[in-house]
N, C-alpha and C positions, 0 to 999 in steps of 0.2 A: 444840501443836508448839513453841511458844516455851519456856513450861514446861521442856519437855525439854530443848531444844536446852541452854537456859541449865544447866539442870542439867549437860547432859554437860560444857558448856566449864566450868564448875567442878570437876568433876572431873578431868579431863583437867590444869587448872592445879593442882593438888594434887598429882595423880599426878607431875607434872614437880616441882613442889616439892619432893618426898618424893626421889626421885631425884636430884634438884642436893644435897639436905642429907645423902644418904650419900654421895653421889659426895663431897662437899665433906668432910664425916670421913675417908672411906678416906683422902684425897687427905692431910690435917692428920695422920692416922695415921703416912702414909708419911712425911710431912716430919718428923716427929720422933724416929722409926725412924733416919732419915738422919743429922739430928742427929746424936743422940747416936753412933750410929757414928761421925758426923764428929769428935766432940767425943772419940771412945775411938780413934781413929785416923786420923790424918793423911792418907790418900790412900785413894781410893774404890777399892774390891774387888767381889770375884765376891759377896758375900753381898748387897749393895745393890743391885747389878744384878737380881739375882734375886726381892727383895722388891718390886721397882717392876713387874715384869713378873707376878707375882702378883694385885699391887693389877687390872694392867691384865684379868686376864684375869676379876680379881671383877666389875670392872664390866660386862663383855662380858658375863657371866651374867644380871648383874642385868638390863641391857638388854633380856634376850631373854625372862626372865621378865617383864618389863612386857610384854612386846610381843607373851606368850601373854593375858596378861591383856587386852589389850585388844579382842581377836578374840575371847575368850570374851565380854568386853561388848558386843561386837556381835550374837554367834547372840543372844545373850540381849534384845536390843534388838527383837528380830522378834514377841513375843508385844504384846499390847496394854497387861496389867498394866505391863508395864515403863514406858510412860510416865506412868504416874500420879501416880506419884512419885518424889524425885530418890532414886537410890540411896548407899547406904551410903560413907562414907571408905579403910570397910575392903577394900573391894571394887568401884573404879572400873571405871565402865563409858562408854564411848567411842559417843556418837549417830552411827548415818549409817544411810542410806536403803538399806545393803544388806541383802537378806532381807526387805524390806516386802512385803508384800502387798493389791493396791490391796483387792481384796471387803473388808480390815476397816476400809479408810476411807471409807463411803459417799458422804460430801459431797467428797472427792478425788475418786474414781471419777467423780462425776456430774459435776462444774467439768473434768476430761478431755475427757470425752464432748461438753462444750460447746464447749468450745476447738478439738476436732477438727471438730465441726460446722461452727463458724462456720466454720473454716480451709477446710472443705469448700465453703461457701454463699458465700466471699468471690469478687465478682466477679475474673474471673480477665483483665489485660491485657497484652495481646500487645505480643511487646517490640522495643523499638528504636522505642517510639510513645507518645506521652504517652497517647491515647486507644482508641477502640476501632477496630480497622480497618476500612479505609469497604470497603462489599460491594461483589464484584467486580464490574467490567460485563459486561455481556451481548453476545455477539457479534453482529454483525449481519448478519444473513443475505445471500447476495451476491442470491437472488430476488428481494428491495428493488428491486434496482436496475433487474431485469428489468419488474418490476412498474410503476416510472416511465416506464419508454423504453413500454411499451405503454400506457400513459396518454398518453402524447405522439404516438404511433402514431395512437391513435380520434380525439383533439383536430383532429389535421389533416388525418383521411380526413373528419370532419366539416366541418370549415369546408370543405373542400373541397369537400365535397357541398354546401352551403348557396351556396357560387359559383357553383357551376354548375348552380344550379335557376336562379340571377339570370340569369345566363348564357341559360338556356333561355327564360327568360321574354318577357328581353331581343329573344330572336331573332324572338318572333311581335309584339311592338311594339304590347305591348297600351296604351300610353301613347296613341301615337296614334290608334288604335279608341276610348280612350274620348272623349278630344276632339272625333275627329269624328261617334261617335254624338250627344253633347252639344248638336253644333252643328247636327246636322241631323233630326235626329228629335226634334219638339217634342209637348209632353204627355207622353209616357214617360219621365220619369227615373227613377222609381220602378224600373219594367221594367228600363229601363238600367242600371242600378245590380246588379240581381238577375242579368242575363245575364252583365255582367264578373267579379261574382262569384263565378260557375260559370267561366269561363274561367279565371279567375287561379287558381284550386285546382287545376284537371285540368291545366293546363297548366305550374305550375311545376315539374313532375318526367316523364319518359321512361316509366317503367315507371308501368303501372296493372293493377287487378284489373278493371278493365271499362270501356266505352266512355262516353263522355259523352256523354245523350241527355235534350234540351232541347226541351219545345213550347211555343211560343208561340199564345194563342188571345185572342183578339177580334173585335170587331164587325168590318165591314167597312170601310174608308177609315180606320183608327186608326195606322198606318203599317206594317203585317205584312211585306207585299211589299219596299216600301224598307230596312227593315228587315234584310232578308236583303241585298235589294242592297249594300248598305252593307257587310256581314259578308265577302260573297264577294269583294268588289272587293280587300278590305282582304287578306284570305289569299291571293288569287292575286298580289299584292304582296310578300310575305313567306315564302311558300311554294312557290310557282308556280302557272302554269294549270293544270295535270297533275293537282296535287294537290286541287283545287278542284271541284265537282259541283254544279250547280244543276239540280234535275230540277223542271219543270213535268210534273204526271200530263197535264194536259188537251190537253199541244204532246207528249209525250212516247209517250204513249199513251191517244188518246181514243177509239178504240173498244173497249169491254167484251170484246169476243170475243180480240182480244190481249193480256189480262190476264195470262194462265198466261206469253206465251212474252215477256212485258214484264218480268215477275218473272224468270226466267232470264237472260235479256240484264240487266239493272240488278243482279241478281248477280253476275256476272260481272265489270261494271266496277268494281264496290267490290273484290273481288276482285284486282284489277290494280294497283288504286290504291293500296290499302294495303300490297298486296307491294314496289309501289315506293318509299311513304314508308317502310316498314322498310329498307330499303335506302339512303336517305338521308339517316334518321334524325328523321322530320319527324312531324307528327300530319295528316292528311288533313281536309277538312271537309265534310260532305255536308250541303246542305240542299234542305227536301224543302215547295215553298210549294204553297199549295191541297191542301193533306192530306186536307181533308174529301172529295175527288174518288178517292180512290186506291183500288182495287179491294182485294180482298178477298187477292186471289194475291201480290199488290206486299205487301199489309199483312204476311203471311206471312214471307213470306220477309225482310223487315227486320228482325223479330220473332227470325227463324232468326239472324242475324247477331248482333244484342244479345245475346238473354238463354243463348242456348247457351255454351257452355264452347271459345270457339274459339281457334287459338293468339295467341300474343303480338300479331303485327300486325293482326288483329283487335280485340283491347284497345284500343289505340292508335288513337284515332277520335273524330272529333264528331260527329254527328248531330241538325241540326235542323230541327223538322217547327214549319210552319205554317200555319194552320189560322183558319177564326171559326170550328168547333167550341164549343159551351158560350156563344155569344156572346149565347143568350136570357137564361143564368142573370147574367151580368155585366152586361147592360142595367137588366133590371130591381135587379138590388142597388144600383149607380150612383144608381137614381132614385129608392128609399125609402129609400136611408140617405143622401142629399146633403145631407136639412137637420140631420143629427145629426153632420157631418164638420165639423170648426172650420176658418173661412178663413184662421188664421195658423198651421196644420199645414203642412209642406213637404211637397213633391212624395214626396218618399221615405219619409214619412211616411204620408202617405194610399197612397201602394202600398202598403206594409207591412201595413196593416189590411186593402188589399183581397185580398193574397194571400192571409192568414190565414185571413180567411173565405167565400175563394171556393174555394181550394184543394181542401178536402174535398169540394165539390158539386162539382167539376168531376170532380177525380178518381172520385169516384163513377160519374158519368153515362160518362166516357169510358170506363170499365173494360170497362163493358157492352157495348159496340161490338168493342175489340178489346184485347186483351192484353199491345198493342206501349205503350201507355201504362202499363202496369205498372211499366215500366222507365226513363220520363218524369220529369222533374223539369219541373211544369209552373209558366208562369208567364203571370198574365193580363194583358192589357193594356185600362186602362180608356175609358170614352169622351172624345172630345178637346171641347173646351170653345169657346168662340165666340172667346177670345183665342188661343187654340191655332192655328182655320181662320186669322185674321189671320197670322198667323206664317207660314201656309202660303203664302200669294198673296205675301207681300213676299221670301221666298226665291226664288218661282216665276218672278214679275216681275223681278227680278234677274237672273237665269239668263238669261231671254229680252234684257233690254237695256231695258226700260219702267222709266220712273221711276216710283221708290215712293213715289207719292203716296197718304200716308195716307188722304184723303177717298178719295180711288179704292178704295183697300184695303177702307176698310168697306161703301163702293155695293157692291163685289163677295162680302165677306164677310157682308152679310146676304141676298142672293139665295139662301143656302142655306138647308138646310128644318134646324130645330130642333125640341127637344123642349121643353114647358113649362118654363117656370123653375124648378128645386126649389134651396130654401135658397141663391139668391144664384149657383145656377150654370144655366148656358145650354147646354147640350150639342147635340153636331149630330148628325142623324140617319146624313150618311153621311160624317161627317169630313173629312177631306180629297181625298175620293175625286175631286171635281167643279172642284177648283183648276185644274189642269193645263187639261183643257176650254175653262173658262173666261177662262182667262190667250189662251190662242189665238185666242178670238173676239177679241182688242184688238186 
């Protein structure tokens, strides 16, 4: 391409040379044409007028013949011979790009094709920005917002709810139930511990899927009776009398032949009762002491109230049966495993192991009797210890106004009948059944 190029601008300055140097003769022609006219006649005429307009119209000719000339070295520039070599003087020829055709210059063609590429592949930036525009944002939806508010919604029907279980709990004042079990029911903590913690569950919330039903079973004189005493006193306090139900079977109904119409009538009163604690929004409490005495008809129909599908005020209920039921199988466990029990285990510790392992034999034995313990959450209560009876006389003797004279305490705390000593512990045969008794002969 050089080659050529330089070739044509040499000729092209040729071709102009060639035309300045006739231009330049015609012109010297005319001037001495003039001349000598001037020189054969004094003042300019039609005849010099006319040779100068001559000259001008040769050179117009001439002009126009280069200027065919040069468009013929153009067509003529389109084949490829032609650049090879520079052309002749005689017949200049003028380089330009018109009439090319790219297929006969491969390596053009292909330096094109690259140029349009890349022009093509060059990242493309959006204008009025040094960089690339930041992507748009995303609208945010207005059910966000809904979505929070019902998050703030649950948050406070929850805490709400969580108030007012306190609230509910609050109302039966199970604080002071367990203080005063604590304080007056000695040897059970274990026990104690296991019944507040059936209370504190059923009783932090209104709705239930079924009633709460607790038996209590031990020896005799282990503290059953009181026990319950204690429980009723404390709900007819919190609840009212109304709501409250202590049935003795033996004062209640001691002859067998009034079984059937004992069970009807003690229907009935749950029935009342619990209409009326639905009605006031309360939980009822029925307990049921000397359970082992209880007929067959009675068993039934308690049986009919628990495990039936009955409605809501029905649910809503405690029911506790007590019983020495099962009080051979806890005797004798008490006596072969006292020396395998460690003395620095707490009280709620050794319940815990006696539940464990008394629970399944008791439940076993009790199933077989009647069905209503199916439904039972039982808990045993073990035998009381010779520092247990002591506890008893110095509460008792108190009550009554006798000074608690420790030497007295124990004259009157060994006059009860014991079982041999196993493993460092002394057990009493009838617990503190013979305190009370005893306190009155003083």
């Amino acid at each position: 391409r050089d080659s050529s190029s330089a070739s044509a601008s040499v000729t092209e300055e040729e071709l102009e040379g060639d035309v300045d140097e006739e231009v330049e003769g015609e012109e010297e022609e005319e001037e001495e044409d003039s001349n000598d006219k001037h020189r054969s006649s004094p003042a300019p005429s039609l005849s010099s007028f006319s040779s100068s307009l001559r000259a001008v119209i040769r050179i117009k000719q001439k002009y126009q013949a280069m200027k065919k000339r040069r468009q013929e070295l153009a067509l003529s520039m389109g084949g490829v011979g032609c650049l090879t070599g520079a052309p002749s003087r005689t017949s200049p020829k003028i380089f330009t790009f018109d009439g090319l055709n790219p297929s006969a210059f491969p390596a053009l063609s292909s330096s094109v094709a690259q140029k349009k590429k890349r022009r093509r592949r060059r990242r493309v930036l959006f204008p009025n920005s040094g960089g690339p525009r930041a992507p748009p944002k995303q609208e945010q939806s207005r059910a966000k917002y809904c979505l929070y508010l019902l998050f703030a919604i649950v948050f406070i029907q929850v805490y709400n709810a969580i108030e007012n279980l306190d609230d509910h709990v609050l109302r039966y004042d199970l604080e002071g139930l367990e203080k005063t079990l604590r304080r007056e029911v000695f040897g059970q903590q274990g026990a104690v511990e296991g019944l507040l913690s059936h209370l504190k569950d059923y009783l932090s919330t209104y709705v239930h899927n079924k009633p709460l039903v607790v038996s209590l079973h031990g020896p005799s004189g282990v503290g059953k009776s009181h026990l319950g005493r204690l429980l009723a006193g404390h709900f007819r306090s919190v609840v009212g009398e109304t709501l409250v139900l202590q049935y003795y079977v033996l004062h209640h109904c001691p002859q067998e032949a009034d079984a059937l119409q004992c069970a009807r009538d003690l229907s009935t009163i749950i029935s009342e009762m619990v209409e009326r604690a639905e009605e006031e929004e309360k939980i009822p409490l029925f307990i049921f002491d000397e359970a082992e005495h209880m007929h067959s008809e009675i068993l039934d129909a308690l049986w009919q109230l628990v495990a039936s599908k009955q409605s809501n005020e029905y649910l809503n209920a405690i029911y506790l049966f007590l019983s020495n039921l099962g009080h051979a199988h806890i005797t004798k466990h008490m006596l072969h495993n006292s020396s395998s029990i460690s003395m620095t285990m707490s009280a709620s510790g050794r319940h815990s192991n006696l539940v464990k392992e008394l629970t399944p034999i008791l439940r076993n034995s009790l199933e077989k009797l009647h069905l209503l313990w199916t439904e039972a959450d039982i808990l045993p209560l073990g035998l009381l210890e010779k520092g247990h009876v002591m506890e008893c006389f110095l509460d008792e003797m108190t009550r009554e106004g006798f000074y608690p004279d420790h030497t007295n305490i124990e004259r009157l705390a060994g006059e009860i009948q014991y079982y041999p000593a196993v493993g460092g512990h002394e057990y009493s045969q009838t617990g503190c059944k013979q305190v009370v008794a005893k306190v009155n002969l003083l």
